[in-house]
ROMIVO-639546 format. One record per atom (N, C-alpha, C, O, CB): residue number from 1; atom name; x, y, z. Coordinates in pm, whole numbers, m for minus. Glycine has a CB too. Example, Ala and Ser with C-alpha at 12.3 -4.5 7.8 and 13.67 -1.06 7.14 Angstrom:
// ROMIVO-639546
+------+------+--------+--------+--------+
: rose : doro :     xx :     yy :     zz :
+------+------+--------+--------+--------+
:    1 :    N :   1319 :   m569 :    780 :
:    1 :   CA :   1230 :   m450 :    780 :
:    1 :    C :   1320 :   m330 :    780 :
:    1 :    O :   1424 :   m332 :    846 :
:    1 :   CB :   1131 :   m447 :    905 :
:    2 :    N :   1285 :   m225 :    708 :
:    2 :   CA :   1367 :   m106 :    714 :
:    2 :    C :   1290 :      3 :    787 :
:    2 :    O :   1341 :    114 :    804 :
:    2 :   CB :   1408 :    m60 :    572 :
+------+------+--------+--------+--------+
//
This chain:
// ROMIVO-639546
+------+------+--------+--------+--------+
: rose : doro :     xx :     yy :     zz :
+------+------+--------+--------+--------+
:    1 :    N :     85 :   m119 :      0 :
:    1 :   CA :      0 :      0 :      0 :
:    1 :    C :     89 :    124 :      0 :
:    1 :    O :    206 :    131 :     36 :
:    1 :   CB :    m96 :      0 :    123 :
:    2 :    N :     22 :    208 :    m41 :
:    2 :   CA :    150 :    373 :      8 :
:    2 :    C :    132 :    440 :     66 :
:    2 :    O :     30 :    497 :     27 :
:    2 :   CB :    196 :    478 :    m63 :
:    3 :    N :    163 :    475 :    136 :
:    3 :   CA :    205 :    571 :    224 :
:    3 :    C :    216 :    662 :    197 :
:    3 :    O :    294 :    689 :    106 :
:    3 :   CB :    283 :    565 :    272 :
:    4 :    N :    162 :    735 :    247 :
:    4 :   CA :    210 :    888 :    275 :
:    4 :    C :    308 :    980 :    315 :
:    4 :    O :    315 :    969 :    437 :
:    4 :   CB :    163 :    921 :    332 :
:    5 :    N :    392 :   1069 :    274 :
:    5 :   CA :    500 :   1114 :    367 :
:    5 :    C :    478 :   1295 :    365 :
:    5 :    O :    448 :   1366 :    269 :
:    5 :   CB :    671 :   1053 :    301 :
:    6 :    N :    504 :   1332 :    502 :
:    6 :   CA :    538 :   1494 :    495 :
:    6 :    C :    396 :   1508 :    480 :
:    6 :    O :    345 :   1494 :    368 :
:    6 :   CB :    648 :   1570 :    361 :
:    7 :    N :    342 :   1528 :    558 :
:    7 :   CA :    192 :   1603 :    559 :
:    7 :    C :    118 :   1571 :    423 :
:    7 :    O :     82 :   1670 :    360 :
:    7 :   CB :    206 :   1782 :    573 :
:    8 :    N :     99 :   1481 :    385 :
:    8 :   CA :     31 :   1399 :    270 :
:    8 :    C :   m104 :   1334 :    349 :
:    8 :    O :   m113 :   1307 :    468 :
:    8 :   CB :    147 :   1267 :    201 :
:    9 :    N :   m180 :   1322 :    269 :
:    9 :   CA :   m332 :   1226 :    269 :
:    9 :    C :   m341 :   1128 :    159 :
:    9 :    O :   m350 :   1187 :     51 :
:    9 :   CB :   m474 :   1322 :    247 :
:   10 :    N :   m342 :   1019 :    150 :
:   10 :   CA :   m390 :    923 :     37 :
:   10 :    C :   m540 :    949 :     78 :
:   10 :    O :   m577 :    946 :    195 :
:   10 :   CB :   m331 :    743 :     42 :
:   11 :    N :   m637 :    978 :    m45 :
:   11 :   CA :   m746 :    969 :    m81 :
:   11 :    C :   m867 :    924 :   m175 :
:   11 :    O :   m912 :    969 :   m281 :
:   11 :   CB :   m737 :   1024 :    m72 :
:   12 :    N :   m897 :    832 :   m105 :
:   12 :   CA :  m1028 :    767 :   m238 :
:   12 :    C :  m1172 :    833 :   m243 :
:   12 :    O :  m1263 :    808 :   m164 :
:   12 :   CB :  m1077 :    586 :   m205 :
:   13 :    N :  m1177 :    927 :   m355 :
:   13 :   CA :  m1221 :   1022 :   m429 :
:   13 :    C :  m1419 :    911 :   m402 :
:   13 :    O :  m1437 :    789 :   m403 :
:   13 :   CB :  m1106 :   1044 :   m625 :
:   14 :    N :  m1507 :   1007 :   m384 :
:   14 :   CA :  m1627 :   1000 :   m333 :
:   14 :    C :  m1675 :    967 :   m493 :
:   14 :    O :  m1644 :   1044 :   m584 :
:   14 :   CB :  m1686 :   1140 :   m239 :
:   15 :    N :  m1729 :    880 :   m510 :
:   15 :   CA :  m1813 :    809 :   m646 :
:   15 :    C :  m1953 :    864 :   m643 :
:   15 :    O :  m2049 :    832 :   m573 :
:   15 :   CB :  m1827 :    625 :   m639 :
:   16 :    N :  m1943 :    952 :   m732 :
:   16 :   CA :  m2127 :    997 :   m756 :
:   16 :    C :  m2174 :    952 :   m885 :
:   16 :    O :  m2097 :    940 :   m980 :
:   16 :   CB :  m2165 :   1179 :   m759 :
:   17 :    N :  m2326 :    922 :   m897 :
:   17 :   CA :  m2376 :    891 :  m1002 :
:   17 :    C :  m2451 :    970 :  m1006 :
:   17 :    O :  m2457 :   1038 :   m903 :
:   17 :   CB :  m2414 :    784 :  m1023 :
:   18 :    N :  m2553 :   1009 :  m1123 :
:   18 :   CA :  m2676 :   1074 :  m1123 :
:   18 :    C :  m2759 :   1026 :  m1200 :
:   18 :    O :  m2734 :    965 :  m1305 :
:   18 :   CB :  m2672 :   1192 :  m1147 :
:   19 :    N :  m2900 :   1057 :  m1139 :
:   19 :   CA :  m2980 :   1011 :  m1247 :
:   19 :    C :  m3082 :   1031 :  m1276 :
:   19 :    O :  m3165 :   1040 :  m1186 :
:   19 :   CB :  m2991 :    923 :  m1256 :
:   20 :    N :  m3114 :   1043 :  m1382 :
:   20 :   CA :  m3175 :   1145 :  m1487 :
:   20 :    C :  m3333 :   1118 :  m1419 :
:   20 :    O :  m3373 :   1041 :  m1332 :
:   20 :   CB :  m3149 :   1098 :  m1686 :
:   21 :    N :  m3387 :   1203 :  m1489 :
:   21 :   CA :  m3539 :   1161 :  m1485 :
:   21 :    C :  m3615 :   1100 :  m1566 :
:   21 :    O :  m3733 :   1131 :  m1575 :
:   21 :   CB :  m3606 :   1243 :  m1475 :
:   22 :    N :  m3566 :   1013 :  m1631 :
:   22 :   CA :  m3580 :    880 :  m1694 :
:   22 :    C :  m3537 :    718 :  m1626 :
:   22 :    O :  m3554 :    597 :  m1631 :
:   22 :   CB :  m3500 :    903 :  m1813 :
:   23 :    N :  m3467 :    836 :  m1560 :
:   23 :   CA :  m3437 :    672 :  m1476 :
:   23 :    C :  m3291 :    625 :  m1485 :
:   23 :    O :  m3236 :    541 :  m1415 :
:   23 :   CB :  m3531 :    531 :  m1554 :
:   24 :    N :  m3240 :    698 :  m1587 :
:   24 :   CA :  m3095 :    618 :  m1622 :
:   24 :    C :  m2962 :    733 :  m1529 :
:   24 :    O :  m2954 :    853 :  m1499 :
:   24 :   CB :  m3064 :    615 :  m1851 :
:   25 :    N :  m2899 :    641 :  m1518 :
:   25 :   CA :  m2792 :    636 :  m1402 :
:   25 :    C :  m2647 :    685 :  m1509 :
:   25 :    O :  m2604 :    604 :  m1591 :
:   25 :   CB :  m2780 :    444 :  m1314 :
:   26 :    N :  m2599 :    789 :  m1496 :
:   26 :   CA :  m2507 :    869 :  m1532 :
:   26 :    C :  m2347 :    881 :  m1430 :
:   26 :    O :  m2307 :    958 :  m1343 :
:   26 :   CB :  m2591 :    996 :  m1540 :
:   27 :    N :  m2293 :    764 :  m1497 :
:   27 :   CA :  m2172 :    771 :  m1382 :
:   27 :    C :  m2050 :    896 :  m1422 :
:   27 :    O :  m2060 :    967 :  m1522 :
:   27 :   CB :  m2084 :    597 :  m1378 :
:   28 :    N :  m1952 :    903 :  m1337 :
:   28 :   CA :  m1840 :   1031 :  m1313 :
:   28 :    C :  m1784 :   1012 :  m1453 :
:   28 :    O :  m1816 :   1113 :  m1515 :
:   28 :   CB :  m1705 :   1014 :  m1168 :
:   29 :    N :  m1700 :    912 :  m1549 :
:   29 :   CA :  m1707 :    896 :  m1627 :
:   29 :    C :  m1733 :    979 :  m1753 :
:   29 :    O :  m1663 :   1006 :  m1850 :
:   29 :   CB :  m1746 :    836 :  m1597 :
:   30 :    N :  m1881 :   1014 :  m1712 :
:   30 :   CA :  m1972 :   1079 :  m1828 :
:   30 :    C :  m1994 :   1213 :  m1806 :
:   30 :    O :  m2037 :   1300 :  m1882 :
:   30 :   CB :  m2111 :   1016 :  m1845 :
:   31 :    N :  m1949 :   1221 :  m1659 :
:   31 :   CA :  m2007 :   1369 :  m1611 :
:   31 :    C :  m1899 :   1449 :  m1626 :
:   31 :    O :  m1908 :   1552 :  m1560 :
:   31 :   CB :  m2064 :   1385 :  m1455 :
:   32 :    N :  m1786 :   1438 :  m1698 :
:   32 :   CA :  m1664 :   1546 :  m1730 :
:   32 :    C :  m1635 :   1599 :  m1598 :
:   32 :    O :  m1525 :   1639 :  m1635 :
:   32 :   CB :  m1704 :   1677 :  m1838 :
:   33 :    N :  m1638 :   1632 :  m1484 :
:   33 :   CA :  m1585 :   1684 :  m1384 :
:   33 :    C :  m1544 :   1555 :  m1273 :
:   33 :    O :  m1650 :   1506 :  m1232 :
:   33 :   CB :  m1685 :   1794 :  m1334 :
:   34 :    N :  m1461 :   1508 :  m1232 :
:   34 :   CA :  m1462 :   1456 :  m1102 :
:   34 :    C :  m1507 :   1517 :   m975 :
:   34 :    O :  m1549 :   1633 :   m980 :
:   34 :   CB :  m1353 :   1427 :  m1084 :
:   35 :    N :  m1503 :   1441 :   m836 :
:   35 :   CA :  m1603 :   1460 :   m766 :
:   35 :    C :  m1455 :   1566 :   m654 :
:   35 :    O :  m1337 :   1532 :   m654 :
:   35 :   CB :  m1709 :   1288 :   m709 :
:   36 :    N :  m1496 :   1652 :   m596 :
:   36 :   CA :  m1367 :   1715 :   m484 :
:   36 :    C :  m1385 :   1659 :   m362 :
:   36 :    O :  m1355 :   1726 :   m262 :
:   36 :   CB :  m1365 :   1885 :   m450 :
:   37 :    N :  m1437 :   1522 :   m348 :
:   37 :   CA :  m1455 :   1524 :   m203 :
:   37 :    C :  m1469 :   1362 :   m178 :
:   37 :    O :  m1553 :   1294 :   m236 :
:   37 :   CB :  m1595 :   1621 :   m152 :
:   38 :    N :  m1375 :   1310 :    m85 :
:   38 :   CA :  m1357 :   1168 :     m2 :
:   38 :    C :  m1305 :   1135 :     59 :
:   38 :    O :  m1303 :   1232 :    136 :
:   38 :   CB :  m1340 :   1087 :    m29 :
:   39 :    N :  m1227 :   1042 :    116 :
:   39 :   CA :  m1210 :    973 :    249 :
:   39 :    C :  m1104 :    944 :    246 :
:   39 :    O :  m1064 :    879 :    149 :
:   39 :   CB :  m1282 :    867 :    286 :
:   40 :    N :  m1034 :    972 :    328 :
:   40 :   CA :   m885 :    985 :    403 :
:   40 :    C :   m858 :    794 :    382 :
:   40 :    O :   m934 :    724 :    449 :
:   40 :   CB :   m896 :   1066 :    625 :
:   41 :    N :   m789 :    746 :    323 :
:   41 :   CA :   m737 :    582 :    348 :
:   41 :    C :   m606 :    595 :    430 :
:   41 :    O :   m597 :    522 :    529 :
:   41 :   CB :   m697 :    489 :    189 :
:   42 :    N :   m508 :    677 :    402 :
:   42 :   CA :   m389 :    669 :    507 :
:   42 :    C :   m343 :    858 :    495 :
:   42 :    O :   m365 :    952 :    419 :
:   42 :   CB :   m231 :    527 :    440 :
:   43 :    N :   m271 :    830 :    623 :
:   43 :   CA :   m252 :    987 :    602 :
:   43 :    C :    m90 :    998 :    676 :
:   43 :    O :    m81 :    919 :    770 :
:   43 :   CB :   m397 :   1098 :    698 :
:   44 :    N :     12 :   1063 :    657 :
:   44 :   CA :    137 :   1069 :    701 :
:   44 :    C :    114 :   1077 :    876 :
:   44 :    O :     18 :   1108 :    945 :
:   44 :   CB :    216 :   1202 :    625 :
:   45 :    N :    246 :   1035 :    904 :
:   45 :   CA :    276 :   1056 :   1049 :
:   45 :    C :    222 :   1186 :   1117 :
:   45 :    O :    144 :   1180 :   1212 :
:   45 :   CB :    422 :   1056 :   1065 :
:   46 :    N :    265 :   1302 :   1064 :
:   46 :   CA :    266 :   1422 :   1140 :
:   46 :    C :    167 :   1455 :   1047 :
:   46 :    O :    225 :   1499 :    948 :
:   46 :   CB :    399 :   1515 :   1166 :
:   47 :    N :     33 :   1454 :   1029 :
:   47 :   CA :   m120 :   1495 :    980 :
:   47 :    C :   m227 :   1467 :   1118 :
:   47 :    O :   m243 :   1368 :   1190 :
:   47 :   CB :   m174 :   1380 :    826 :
:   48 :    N :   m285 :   1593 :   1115 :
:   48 :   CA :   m392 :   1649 :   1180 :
:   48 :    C :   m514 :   1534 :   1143 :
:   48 :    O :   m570 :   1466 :   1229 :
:   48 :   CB :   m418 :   1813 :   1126 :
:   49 :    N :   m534 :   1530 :   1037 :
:   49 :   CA :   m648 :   1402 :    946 :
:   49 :    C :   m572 :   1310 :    984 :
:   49 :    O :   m452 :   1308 :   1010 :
:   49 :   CB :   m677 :   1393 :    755 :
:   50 :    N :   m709 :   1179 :    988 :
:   50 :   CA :   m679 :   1069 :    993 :
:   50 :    C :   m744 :    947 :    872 :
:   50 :    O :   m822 :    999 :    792 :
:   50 :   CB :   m709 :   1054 :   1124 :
:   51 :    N :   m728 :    840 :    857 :
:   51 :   CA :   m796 :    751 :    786 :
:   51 :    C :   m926 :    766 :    819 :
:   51 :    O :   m937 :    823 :    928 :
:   51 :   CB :   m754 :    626 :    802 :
:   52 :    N :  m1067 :    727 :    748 :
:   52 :   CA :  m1190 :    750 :    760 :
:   52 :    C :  m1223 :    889 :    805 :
:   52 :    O :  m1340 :    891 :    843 :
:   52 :   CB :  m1239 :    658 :    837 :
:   53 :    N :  m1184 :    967 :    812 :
:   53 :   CA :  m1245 :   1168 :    769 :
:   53 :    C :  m1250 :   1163 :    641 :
:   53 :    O :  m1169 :   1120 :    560 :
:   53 :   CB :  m1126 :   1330 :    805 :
:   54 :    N :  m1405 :   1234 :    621 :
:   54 :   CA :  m1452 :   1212 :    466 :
:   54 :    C :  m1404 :   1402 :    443 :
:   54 :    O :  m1458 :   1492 :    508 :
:   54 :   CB :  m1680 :   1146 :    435 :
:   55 :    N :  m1302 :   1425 :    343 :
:   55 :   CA :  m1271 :   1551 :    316 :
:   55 :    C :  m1291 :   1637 :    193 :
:   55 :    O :  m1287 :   1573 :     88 :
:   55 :   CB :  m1165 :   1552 :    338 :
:   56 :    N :  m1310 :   1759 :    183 :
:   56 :   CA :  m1327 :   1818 :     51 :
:   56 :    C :  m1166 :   1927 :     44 :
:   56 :    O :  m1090 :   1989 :    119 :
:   56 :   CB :  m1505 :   1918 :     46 :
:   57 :    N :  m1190 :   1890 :   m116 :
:   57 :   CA :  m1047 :   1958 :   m138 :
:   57 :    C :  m1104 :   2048 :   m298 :
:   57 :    O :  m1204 :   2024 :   m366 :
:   57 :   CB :   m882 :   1808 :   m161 :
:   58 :    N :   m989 :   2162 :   m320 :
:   58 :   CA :  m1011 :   2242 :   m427 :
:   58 :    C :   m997 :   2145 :   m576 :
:   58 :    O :   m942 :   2035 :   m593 :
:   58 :   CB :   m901 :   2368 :   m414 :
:   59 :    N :  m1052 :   2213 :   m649 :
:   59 :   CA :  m1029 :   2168 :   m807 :
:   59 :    C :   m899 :   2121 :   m857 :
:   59 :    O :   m892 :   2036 :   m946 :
:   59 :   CB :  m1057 :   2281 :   m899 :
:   60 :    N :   m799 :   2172 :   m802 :
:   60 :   CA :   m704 :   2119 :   m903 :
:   60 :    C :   m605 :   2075 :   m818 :
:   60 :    O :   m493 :   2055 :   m864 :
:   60 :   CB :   m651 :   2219 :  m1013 :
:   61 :    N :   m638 :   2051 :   m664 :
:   61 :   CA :   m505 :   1990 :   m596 :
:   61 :    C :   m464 :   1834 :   m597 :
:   61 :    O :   m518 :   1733 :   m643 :
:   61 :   CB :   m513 :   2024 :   m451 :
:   62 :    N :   m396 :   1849 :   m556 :
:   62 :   CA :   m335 :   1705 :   m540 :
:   62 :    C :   m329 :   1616 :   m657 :
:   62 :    O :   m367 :   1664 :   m764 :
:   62 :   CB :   m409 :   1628 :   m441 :
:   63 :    N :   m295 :   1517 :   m656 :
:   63 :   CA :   m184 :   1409 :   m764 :
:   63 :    C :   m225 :   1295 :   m783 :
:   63 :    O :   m179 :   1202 :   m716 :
:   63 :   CB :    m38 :   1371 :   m716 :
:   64 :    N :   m348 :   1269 :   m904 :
:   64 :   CA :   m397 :   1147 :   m917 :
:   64 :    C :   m281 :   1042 :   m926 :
:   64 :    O :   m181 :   1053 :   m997 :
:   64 :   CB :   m486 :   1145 :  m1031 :
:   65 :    N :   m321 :    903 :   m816 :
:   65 :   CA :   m240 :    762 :   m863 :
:   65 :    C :   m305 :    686 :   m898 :
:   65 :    O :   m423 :    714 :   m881 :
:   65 :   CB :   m168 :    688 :   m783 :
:   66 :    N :   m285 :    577 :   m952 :
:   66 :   CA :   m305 :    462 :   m930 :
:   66 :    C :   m221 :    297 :   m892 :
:   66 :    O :   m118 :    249 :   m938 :
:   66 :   CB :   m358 :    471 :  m1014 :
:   67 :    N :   m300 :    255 :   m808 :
:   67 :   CA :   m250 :    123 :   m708 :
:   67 :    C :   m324 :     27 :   m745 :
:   67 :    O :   m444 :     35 :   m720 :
:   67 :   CB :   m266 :    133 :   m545 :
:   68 :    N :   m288 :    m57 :   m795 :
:   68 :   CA :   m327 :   m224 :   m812 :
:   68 :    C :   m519 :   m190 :   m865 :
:   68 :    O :   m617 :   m211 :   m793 :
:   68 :   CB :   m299 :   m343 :   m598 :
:   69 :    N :   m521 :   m134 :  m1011 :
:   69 :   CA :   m644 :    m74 :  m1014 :
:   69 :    C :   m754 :     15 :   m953 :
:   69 :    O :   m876 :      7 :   m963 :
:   69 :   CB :   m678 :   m135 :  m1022 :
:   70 :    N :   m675 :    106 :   m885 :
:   70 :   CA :   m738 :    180 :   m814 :
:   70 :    C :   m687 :    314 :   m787 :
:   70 :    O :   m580 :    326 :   m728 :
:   70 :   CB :   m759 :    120 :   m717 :
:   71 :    N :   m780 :    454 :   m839 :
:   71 :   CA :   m762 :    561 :   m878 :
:   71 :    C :   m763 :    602 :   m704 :
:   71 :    O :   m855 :    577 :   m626 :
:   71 :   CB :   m870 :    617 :   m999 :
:   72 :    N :   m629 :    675 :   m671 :
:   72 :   CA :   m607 :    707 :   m540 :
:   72 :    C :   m572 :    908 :   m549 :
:   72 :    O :   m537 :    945 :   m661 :
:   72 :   CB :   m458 :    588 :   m480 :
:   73 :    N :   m579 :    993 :   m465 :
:   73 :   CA :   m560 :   1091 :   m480 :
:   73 :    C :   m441 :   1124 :   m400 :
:   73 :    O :   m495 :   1145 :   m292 :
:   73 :   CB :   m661 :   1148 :   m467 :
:   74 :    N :   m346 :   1139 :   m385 :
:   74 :   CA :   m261 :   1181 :   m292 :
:   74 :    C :   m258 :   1382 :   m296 :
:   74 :    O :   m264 :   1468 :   m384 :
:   74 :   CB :   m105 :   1092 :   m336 :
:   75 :    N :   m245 :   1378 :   m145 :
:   75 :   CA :   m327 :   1530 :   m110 :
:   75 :    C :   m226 :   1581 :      8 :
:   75 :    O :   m199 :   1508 :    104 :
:   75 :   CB :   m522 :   1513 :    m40 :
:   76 :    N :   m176 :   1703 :     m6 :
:   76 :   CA :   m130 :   1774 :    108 :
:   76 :    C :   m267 :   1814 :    183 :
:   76 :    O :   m378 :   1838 :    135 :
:   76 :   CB :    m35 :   1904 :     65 :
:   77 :    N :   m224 :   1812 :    317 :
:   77 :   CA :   m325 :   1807 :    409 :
:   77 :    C :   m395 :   1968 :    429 :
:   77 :    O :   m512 :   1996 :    455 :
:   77 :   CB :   m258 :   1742 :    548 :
:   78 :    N :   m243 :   2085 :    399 :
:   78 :   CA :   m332 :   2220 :    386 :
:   78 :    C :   m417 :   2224 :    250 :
:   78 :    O :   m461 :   2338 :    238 :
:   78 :   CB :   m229 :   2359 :    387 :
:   79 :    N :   m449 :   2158 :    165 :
:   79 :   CA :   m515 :   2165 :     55 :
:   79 :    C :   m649 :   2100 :    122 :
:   79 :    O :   m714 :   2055 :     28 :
:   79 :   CB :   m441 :   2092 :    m73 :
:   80 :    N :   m705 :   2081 :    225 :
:   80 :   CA :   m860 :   2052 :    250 :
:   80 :    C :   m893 :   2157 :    289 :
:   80 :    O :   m817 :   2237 :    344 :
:   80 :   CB :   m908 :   1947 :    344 :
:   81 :    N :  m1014 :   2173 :    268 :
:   81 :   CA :  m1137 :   2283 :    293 :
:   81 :    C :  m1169 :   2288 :    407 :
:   81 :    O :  m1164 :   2376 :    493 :
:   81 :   CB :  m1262 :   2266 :    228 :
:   82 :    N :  m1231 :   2105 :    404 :
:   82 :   CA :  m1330 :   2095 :    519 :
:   82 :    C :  m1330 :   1974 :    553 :
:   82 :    O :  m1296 :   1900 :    461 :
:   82 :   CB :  m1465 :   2135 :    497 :
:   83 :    N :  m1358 :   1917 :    660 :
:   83 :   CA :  m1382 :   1730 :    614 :
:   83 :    C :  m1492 :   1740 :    788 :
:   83 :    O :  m1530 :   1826 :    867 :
:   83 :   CB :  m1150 :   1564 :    614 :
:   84 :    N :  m1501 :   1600 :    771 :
:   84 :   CA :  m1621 :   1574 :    902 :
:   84 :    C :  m1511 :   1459 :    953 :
:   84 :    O :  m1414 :   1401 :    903 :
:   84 :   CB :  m1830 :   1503 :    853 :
:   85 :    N :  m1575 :   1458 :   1071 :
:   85 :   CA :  m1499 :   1303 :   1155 :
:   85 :    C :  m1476 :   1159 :   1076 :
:   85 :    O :  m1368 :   1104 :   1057 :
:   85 :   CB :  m1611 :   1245 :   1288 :
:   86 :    N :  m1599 :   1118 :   1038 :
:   86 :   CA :  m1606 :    990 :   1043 :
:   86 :    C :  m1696 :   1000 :    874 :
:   86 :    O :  m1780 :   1085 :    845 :
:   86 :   CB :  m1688 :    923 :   1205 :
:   87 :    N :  m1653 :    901 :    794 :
:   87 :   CA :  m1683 :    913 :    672 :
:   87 :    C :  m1858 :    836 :    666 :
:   87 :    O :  m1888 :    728 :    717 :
:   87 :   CB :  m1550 :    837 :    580 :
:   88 :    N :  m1938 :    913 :    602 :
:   88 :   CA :  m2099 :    835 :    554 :
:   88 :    C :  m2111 :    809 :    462 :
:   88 :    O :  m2217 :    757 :    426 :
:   88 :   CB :  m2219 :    888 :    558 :
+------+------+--------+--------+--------+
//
């Protein structure tokens, strides 16, 4: 897994769908914008955040990865807005 170093957040980015009023289900994909806001998976030693704080961050921060199929965000921790305790 990776780790974080120096005031870093690994983050898995909040999955929204929408859907229409027809009924059909419009995933991120289709919706040209990604979503600014999800959940802390690991976060460096010396970070204020922890794993499970669901957080929002600006438009263009931080450094898409990917890990063993899986789109991860790595995030300096002054780049959140806002986040809550415990992720819903």
């Amino acid at each position: 897994m990776i780790k974080p170093f120096g005031k870093r957040l690994l983050v898995l980015r909040r999955e929204t769908s929408i859907e229409s009023s027809g009924g059909i289900i419009i995933p991120d994909e289709c919706q040209g914008k990604p979503t600014n806001e999800g959940v802390v998976i690991d976060a460096s030693d010396d970070c204020t955040l922890k794993p499970g704080n669901y957080v929002i961050f600006g438009d263009f921060d931080g450094k898409e990865i990917e890990w063993e199929g899986v789109m991860y965000l790595l995030l300096m921790e002054d780049d959140v807005i806002a986040f809550m305790e415990k992720a819903e």
